[in-house]
C-alpha positions in Angstrom: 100.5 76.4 122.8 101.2 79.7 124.7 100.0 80.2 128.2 97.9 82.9 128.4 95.3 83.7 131.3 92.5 85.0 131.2 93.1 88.0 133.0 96.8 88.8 131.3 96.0 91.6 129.5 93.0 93.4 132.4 92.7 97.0 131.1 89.5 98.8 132.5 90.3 102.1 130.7 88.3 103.4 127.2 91.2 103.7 125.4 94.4 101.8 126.2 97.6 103.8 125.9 100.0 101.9 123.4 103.0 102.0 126.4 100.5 100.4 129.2 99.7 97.7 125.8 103.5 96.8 125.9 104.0 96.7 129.5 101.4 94.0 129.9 103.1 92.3 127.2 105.7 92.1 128.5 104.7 91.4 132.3 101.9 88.7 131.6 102.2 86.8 128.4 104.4 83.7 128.7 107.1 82.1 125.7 105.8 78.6 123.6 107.2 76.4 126.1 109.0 74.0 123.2 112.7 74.1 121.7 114.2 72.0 118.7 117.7 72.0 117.4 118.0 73.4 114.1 121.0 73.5 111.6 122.8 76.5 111.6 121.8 77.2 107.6 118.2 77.1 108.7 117.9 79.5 111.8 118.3 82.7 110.7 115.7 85.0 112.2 114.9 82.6 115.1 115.1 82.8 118.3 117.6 81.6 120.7 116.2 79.2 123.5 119.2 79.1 125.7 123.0 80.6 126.2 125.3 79.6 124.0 128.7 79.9 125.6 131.6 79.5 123.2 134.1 76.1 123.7 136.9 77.6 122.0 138.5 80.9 121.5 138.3 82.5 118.0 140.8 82.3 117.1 142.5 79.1 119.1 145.6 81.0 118.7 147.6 84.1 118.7 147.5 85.9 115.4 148.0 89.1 112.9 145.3 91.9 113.9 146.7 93.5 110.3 149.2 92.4 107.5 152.7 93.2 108.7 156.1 92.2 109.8 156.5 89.1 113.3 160.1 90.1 114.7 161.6 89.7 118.3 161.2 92.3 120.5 164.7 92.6 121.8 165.8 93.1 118.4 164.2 96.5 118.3 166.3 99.6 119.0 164.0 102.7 119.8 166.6 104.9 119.4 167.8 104.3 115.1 166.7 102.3 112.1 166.6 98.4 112.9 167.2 96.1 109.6 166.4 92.7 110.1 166.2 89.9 107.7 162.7 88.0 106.4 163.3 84.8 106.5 159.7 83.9 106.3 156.1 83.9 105.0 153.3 83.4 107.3 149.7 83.7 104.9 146.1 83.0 107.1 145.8 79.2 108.2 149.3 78.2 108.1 152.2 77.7 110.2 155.4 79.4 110.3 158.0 77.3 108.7 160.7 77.5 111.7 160.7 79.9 115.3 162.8 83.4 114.6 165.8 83.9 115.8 167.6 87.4 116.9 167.9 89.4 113.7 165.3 87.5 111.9 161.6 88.8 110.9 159.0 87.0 109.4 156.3 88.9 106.6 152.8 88.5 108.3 149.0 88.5 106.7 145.9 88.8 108.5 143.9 86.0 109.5 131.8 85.5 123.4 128.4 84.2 124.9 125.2 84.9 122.9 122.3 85.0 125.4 118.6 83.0 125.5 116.3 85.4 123.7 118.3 87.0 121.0 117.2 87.1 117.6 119.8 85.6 115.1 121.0 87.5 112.2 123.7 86.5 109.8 126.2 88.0 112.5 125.3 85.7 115.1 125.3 82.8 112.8 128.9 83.7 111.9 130.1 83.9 115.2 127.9 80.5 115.9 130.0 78.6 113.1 133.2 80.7 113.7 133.1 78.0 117.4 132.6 75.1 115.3 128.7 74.9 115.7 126.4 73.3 113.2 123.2 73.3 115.1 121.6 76.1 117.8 118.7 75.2 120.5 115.8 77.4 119.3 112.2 78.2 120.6 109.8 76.4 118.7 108.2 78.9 115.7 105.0 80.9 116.8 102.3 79.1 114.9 100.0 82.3 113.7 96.6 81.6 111.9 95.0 84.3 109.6 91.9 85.2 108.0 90.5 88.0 106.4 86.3 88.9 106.8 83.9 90.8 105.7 81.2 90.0 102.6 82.9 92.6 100.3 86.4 90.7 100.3 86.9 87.8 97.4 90.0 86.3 96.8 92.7 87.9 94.0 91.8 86.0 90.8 88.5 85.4 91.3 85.6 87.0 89.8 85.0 90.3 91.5 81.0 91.6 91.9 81.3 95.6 91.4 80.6 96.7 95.1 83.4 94.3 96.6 86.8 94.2 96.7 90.5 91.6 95.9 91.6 90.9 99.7 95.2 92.4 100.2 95.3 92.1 104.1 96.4 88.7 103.5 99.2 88.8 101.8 100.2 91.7 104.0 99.8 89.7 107.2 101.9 86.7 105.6 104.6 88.6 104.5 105.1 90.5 107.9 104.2 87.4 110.0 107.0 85.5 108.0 110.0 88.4 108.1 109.4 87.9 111.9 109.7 84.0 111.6 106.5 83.1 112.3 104.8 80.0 111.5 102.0 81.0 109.3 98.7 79.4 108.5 95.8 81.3 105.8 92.8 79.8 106.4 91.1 82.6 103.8 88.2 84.9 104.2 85.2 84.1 106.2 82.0 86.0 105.9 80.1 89.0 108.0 78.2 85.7 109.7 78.8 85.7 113.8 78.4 81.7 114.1 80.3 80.9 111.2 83.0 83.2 112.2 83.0 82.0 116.2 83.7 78.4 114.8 86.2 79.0 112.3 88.1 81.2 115.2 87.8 78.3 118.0 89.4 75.7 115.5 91.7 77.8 114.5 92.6 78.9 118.4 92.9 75.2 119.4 96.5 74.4 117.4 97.9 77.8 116.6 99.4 80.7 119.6 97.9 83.5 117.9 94.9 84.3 115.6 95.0 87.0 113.7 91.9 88.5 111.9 91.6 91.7 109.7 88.4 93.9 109.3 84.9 93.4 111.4 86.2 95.0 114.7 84.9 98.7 114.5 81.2 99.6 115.5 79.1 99.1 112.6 76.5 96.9 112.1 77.9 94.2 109.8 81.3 94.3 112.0 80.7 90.7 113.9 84.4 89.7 114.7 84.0 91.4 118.1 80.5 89.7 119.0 82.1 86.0 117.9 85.5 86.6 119.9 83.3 87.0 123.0 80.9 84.0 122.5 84.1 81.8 122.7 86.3 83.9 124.7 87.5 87.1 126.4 87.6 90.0 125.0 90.3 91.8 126.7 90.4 95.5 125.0 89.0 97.0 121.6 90.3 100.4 121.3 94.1 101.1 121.7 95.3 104.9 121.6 96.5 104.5 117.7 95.9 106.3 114.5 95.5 104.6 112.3 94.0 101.7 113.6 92.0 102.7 116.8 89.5 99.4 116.6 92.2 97.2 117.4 90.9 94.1 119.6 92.8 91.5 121.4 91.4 88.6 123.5 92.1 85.5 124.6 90.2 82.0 123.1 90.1 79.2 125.6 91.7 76.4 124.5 91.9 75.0 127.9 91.5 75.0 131.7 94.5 77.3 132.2 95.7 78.6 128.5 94.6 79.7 125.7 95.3 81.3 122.1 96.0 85.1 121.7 93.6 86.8 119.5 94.1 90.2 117.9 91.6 91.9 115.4 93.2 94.7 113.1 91.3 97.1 110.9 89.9 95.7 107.8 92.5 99.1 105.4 95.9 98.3 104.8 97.8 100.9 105.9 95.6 100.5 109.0 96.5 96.9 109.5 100.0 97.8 108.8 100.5 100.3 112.0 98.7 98.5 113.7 100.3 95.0 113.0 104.0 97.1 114.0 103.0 98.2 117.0 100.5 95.5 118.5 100.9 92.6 117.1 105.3 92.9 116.7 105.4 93.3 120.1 102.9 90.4 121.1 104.5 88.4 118.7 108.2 89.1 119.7 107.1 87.8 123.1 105.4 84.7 122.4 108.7 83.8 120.4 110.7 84.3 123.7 112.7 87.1 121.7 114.6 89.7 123.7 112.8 93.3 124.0 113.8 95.1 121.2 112.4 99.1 121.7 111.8 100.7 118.7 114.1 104.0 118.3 112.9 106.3 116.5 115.4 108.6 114.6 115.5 112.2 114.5 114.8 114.1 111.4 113.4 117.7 110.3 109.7 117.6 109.8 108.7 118.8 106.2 105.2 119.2 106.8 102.8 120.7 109.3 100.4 118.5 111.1 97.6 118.5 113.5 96.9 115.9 115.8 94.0 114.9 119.1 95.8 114.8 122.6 96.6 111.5 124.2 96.5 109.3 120.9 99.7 108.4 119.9 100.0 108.7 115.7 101.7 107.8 113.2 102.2 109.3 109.5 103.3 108.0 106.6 106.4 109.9 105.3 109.0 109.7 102.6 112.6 111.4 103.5 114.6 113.6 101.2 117.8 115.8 102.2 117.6 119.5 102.2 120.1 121.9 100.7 121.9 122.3 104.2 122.4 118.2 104.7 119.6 118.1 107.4 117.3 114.6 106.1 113.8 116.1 105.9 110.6 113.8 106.1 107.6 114.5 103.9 104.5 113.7 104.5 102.1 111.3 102.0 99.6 114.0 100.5 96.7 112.0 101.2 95.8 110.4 105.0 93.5 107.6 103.8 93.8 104.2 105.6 93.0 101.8 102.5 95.5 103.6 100.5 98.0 100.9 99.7 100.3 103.5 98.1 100.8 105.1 100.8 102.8 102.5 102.0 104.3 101.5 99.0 105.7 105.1 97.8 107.0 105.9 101.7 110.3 105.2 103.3 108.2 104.4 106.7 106.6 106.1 109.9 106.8 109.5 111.7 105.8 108.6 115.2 103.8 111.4 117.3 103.1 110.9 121.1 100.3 111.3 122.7 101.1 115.0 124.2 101.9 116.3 120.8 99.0 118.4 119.6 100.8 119.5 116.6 103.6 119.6 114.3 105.3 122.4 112.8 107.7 122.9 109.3 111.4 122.7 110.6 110.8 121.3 113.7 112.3 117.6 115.0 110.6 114.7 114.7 110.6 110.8 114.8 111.1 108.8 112.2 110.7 105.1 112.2 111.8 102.9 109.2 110.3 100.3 107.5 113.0 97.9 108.1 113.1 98.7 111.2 109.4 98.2 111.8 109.3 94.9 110.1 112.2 93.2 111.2 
């Protein structure tokens, strides 16, 4: 399992900044300890455990940067037209047939270290195989358990009472959990019960690095998640400077003298769970994998829409993008701001991000724009 203290996350504040959440992350939670080998077909999206450091040069020869013509440099005059004769035909992966000699030329065709911690996309596995590799020393998967609560929530082709709802958090959770190459387990929906759920989260914290719940976090009355995680463990922080997604918890469940599993509790909507998921739980994640910091940069685009926003709460707004008759790209904002809005996700291109000293947005002015694929990769 991942080391985690007790104290690695200590935030005394009300409301924890989402830049003081990452440095902590990064400062105090440690990497799974274990690496495998794994075939190079299977470790795409993993995470290196050590330098690789290539044995060979690629290529193991001197070649063709472009198609052309090999001839001896003395036989060049730089002063009038050389003619030489071709005497030869050198195509990729062969041989010439014999060495030039003066007034010969020959027709041509074209034919580093990858550190501990970086994420392997099908660029790194080329240049893993292009040194004759088959295999690459990987950190062990994160193993990541996840359930959805909450009395209202049934499972998608069951019978559905009127007041409750199909559970989509799920299936949300799985699919971004496994684009990040996580190990996932769904161990379903448990109900708004505090002993029941304090049990079902200590089993589930005693073989998995991270535990991952959705809903039963904010203040109400039937929201129990909070009152379980802290009958079994720490409860760290509970409110994270986010829109959406301010009841955001994350605590530590002993599984141990000295370790224990991570635990975060998202929002029980969606689109909630989503931002929240991207910019907690990636991070978290990303770290317990042993992966390389990898900062989000947001791009600039041309805000189509005005906006209003609460001081030191950083937010973020669903947007689609569009170009404008003078070739600026122009991000337009979803026309409606509810959190269980699945849509809203679905019919957007990804985030706008606002920091926490923006008060408000204007038409025409610069803002950040955040992709999905950038958020979930």
């Amino acid at each position: 399992m991942a080391q985690l203290t007790d104290d690695c996350f200590a935030f005394a504040g009300p409301l924890l900044p989402i830049s003081e959440m990452e440095r902590l992350i990064a400062a105090r939670v440690t990497p799974v300890a274990e690496h495998e080998q794994v075939p190079l077909r299977a470790a795409h999206g993993r995470v290196l455990a050590r330098d690789v450091v290539a044995g060979t040069d690629v290529p193991p020869f001197d070649n063709s940067a472009v198609d052309g013509f090999a001839v001896l440099s003395q036989d060049l005059d730089p002063d009038a037209e050389t003619k030489l004769k071709v005497v030869d035909r050198i195509t990729a992966g062969h041989r010439p047939e014999t060495a030039l000699r003066p007034g010969e030329a020959a027709l041509i065709f074209t034919g580093a270290p990858m550190p501990a911690g970086r994420r392997l996309a099908a660029q790194q596995l080329a240049l893993a195989a292009s040194v004759g590799l088959t295999e690459l020393p990987l950190q062990r998967r994160v193993r990541v358990a996840i359930f959805s609560t909450g009395d209202e929530i049934v499972e998608p082709g069951s019978l559905r009472p009127g007041p409750a709802l199909f559970d989509a958090n799920r299936f949300l959770l799985d699919g971004l959990l496994e684009r990040l190459g996580a190990q996932v387990t769904d161990l379903g929906i448990l109900p708004d019960e505090p002993t029941t759920l304090a049990a079902a989260l200590k089993t589930a914290a005693a073989d998995h690095d991270l535990v991952l719940t959705s809903g039963g976090v904010s203040t109400g009355e039937a929201d129990h998640v909070r009152d379980a995680v802290e009958t079994i463990g720490r409860l760290v922080f509970w409110r994270v400077g986010i829109k959406p997604g301010r009841p955001v918890a994350m605590a530590v469940i002993s599984a141990g003298a000295n370790s224990g599993a991570a635990f975060v509790g998202l929002p029980g909507n969606p689109a909630a769970v989503f931002v929240t998921f991207v910019r907690v739980v990636r991070p978290l994640l990303l770290r317990l994998a042993g992966a390389l910091p990898e900062p989000l940069l947001p791009m600039p685009v041309r805000s189509g829409f005005a906006y209003k926003k609460r001081k030191d709460r950083r937010e973020y707004v669903r947007v689609t993008l569009r170009p404008t008759p003078a070739g600026e790209i122009e991000a337009v904002k979803y026309p409606k701001d509810g959190a269980g809005i699945i849509t809203s996700l679905t019919e957007t291109d990804g985030l706008v991000e606002l920091g926490e000293d923006v008060t408000a947005v204007a038409p025409g002015s610069t803002v950040g724009f955040l992709s999905y694929a950038a958020l979930t990769n």
